[in-house]
N, CA, C and O atoms as a GROMACS GRO file, in nm:
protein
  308
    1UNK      N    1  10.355  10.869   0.825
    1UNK     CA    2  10.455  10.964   0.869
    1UNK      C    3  10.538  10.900   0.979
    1UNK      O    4  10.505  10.828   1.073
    2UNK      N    5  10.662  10.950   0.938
    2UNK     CA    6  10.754  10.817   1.086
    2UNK      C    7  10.768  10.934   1.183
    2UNK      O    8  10.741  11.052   1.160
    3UNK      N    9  10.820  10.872   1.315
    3UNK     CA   10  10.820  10.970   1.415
    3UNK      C   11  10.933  11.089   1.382
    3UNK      O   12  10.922  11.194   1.446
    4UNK      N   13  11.040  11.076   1.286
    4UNK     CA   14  11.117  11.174   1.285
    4UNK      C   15  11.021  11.276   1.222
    4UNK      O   16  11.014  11.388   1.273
    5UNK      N   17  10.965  11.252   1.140
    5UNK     CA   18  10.873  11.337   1.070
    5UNK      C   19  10.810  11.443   1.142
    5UNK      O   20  10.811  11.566   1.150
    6UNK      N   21  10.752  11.339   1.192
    6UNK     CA   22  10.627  11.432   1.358
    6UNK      C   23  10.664  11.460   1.407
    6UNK      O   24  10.594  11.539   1.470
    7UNK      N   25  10.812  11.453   1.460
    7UNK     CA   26  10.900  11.512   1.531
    7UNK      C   27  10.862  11.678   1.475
    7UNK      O   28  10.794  11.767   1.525
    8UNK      N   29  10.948  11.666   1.340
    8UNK     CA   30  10.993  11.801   1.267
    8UNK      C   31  10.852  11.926   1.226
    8UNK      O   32  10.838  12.049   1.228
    9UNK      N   33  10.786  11.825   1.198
    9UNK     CA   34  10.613  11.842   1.203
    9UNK      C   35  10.616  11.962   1.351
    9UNK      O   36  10.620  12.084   1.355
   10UNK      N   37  10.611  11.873   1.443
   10UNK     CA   38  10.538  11.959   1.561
   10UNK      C   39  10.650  12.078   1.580
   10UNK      O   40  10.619  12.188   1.625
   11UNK      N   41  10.776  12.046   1.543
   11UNK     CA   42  10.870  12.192   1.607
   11UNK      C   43  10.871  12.288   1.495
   11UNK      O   44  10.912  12.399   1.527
   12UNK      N   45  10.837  12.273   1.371
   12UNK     CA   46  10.822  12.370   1.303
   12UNK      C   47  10.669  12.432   1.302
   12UNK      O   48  10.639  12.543   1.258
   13UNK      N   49  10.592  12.349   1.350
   13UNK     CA   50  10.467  12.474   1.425
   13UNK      C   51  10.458  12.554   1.520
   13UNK      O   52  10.380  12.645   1.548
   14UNK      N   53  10.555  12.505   1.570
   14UNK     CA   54  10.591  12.582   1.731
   14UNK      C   55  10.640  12.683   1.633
   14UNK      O   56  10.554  12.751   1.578
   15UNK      N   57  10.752  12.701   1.605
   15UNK     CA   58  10.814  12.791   1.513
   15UNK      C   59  10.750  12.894   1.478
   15UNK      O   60  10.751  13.011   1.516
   16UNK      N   61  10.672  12.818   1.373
   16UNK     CA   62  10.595  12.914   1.252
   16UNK      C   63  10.465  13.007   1.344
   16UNK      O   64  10.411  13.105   1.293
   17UNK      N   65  10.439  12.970   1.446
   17UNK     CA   66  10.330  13.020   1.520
   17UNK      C   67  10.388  13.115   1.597
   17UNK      O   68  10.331  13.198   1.667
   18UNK      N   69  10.497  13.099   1.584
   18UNK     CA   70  10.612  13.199   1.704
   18UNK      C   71  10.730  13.298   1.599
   18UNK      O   72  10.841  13.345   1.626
   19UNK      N   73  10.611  13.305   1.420
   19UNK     CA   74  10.705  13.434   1.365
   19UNK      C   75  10.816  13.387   1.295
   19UNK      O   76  10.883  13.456   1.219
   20UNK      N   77  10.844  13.231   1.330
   20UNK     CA   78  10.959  13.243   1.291
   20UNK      C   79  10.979  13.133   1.166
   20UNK      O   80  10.880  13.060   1.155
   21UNK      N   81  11.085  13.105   1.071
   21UNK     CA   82  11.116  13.025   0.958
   21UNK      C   83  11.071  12.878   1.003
   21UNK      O   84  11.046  12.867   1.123
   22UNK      N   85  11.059  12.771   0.928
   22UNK     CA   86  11.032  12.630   0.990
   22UNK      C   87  11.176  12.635   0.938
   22UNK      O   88  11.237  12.726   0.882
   23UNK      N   89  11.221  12.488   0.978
   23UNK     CA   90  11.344  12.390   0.927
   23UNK      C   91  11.304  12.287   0.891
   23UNK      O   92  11.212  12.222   0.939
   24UNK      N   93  11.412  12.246   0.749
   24UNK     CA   94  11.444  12.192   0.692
   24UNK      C   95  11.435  12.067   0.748
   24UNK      O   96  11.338  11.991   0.747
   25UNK      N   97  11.556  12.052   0.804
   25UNK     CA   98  11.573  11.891   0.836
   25UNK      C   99  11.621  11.929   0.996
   25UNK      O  100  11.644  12.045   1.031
   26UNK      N  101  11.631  11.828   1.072
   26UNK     CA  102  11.660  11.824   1.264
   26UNK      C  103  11.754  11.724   1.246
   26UNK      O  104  11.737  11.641   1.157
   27UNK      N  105  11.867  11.720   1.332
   27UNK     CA  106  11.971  11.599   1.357
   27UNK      C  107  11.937  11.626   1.475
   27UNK      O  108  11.880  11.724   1.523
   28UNK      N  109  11.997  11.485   1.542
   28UNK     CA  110  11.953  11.437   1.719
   28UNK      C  111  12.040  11.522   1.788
   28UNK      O  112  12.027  11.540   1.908
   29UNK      N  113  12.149  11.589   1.709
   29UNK     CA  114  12.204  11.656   1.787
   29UNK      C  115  12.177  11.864   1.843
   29UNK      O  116  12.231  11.933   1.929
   30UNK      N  117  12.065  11.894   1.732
   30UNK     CA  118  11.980  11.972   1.718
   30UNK      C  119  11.986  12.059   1.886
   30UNK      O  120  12.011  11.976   1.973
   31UNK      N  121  11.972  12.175   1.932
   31UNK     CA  122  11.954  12.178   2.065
   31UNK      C  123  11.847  12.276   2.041
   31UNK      O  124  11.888  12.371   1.975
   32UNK      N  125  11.726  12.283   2.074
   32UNK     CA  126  11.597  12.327   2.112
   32UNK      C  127  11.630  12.452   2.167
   32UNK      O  128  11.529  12.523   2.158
   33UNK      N  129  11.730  12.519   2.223
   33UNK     CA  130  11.729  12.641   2.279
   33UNK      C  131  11.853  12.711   2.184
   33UNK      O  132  11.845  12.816   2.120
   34UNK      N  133  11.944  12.641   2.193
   34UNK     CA  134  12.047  12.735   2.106
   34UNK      C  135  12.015  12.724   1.974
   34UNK      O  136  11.979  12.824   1.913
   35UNK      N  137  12.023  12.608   1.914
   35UNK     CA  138  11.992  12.596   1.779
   35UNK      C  139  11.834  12.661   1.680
   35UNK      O  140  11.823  12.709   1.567
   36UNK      N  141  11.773  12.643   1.748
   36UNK     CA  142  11.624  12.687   1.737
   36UNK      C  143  11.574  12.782   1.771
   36UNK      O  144  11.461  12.811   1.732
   37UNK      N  145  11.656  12.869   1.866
   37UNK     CA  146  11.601  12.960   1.970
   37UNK      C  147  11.472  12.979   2.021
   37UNK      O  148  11.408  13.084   2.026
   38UNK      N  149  11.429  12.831   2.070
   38UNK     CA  150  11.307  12.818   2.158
   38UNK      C  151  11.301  12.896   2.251
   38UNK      O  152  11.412  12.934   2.289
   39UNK      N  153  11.185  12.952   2.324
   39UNK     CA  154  11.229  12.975   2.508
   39UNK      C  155  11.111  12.900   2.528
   39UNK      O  156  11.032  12.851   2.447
   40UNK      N  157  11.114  12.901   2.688
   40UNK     CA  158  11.008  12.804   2.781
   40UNK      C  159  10.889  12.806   2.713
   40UNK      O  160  10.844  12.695   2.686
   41UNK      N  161  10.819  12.912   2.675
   41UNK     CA  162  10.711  12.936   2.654
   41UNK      C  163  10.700  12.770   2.520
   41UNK      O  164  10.616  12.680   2.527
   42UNK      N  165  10.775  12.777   2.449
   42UNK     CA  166  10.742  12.757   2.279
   42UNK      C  167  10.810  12.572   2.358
   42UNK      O  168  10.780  12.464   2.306
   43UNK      N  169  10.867  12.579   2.438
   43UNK     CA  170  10.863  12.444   2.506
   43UNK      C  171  10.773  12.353   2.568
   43UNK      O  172  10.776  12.233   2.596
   44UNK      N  173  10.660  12.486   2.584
   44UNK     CA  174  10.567  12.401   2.697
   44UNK      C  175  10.495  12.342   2.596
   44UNK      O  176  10.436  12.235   2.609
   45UNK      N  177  10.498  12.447   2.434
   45UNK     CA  178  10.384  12.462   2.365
   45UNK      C  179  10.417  12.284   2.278
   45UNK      O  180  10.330  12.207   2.237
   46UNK      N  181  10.548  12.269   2.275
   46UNK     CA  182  10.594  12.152   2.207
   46UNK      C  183  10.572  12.039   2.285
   46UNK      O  184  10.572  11.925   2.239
   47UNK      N  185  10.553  12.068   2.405
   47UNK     CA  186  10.536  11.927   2.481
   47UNK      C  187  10.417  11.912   2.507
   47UNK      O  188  10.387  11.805   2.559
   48UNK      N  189  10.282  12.032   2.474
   48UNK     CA  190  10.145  11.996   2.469
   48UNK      C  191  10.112  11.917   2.312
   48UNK      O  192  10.009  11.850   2.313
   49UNK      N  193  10.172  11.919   2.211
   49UNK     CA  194  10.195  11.929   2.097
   49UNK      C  195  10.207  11.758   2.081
   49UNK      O  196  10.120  11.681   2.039
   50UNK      N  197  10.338  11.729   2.126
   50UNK     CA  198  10.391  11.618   2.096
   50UNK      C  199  10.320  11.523   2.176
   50UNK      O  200  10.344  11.407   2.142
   51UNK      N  201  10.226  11.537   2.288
   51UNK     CA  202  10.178  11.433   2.402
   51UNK      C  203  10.032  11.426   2.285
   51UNK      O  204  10.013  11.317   2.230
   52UNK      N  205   9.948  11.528   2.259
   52UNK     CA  206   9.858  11.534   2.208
   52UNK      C  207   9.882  11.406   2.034
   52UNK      O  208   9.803  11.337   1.970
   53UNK      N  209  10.026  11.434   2.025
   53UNK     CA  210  10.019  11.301   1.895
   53UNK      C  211  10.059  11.214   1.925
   53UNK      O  212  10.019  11.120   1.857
   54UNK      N  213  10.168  11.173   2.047
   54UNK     CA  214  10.168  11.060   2.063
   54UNK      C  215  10.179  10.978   2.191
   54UNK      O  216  10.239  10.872   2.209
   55UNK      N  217  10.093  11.067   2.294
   55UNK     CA  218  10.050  11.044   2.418
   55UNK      C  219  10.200  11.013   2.498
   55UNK      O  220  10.221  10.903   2.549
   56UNK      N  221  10.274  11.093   2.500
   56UNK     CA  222  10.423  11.122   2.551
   56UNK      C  223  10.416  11.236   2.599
   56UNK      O  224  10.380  11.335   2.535
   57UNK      N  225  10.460  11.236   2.754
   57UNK     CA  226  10.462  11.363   2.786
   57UNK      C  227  10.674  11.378   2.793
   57UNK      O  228  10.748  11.353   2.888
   58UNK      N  229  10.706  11.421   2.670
   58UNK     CA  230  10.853  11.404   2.672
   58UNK      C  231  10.935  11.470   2.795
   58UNK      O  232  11.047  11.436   2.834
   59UNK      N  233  10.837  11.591   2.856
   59UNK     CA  234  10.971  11.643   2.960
   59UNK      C  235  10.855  11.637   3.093
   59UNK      O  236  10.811  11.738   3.148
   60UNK      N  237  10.812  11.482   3.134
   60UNK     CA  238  10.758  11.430   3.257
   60UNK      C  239  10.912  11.399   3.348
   60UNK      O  240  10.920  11.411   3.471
   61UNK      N  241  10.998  11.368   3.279
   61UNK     CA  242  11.132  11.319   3.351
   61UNK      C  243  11.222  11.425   3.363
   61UNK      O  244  11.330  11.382   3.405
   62UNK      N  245  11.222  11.575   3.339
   62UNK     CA  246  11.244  11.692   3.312
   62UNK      C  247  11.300  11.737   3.152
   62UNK      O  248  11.276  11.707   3.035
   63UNK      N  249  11.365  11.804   3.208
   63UNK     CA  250  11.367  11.872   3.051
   63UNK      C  251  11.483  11.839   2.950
   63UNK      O  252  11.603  11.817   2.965
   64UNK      N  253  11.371  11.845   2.802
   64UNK     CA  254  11.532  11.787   2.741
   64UNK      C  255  11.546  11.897   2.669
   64UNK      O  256  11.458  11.980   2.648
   65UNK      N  257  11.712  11.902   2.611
   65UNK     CA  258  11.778  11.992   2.490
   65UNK      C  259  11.785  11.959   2.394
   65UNK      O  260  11.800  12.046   2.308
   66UNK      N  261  11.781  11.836   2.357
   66UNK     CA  262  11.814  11.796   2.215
   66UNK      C  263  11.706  11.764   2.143
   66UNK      O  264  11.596  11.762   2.198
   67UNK      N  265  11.720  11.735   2.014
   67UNK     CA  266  11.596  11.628   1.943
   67UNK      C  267  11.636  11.498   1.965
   67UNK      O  268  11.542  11.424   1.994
   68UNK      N  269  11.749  11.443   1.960
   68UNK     CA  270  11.777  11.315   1.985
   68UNK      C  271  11.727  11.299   2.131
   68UNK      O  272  11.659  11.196   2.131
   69UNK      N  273  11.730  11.349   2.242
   69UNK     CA  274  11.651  11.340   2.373
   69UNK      C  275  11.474  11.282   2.358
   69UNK      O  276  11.420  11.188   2.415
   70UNK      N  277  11.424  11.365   2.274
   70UNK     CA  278  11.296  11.375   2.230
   70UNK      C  279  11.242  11.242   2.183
   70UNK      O  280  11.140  11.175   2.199
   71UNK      N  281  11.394  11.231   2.096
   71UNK     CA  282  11.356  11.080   1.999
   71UNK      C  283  11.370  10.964   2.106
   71UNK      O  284  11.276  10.886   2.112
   72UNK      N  285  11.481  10.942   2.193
   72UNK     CA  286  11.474  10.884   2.274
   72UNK      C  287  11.331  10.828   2.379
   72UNK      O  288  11.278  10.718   2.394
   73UNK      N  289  11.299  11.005   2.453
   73UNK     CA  290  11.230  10.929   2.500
   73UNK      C  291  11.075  10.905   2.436
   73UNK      O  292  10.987  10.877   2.518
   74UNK      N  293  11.040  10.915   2.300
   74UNK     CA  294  10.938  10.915   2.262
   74UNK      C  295  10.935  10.733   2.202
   74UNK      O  296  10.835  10.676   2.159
   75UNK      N  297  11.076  10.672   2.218
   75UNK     CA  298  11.105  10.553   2.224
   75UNK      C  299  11.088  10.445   2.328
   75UNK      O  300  11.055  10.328   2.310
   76UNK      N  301  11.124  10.524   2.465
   76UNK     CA  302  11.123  10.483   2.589
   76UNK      C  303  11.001  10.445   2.619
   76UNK      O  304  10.984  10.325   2.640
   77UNK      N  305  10.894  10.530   2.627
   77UNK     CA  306  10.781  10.538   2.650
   77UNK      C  307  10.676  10.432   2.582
   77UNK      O  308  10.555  10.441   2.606
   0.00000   0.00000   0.00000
């Protein structure tokens, strides 16, 4: 599975655990709050989520909006 995958993987569990439809496909330009209608809560839940697969804590540097942010720093790291 490539990281975009696991990407889409972990935010459509957040999702689906939170009631709501998964998605399809994510572009980097994607925004986690408007596009998705995340709130904090389903943020924290994605960044326990995403560290737990790939030992990234993505919003240690604060917080991001995008998926391309995500992808970034799950690159950085």
């Amino acid at each position: 599975m490539t990281s975009s995958q696991r990407l889409l993987h972990a935010i459509n569990e957040v999702l689906v655990e939170s009631g709501r439809d998964s998605v399809a496909t994510l572009s980097r330009d994607t925004q986690l709050l408007k596009d998705l209608g995340m709130d904090s809560l389903e943020l924290a839940v994605l960044t326990v989520k995403l560290e737990a697969m790939t030992g990234v804590d993505v919003f240690a540097r604060g917080v991001v909006s995008t998926v391309g942010e995500i992808e970034d720093r799950l690159r950085s790291e």
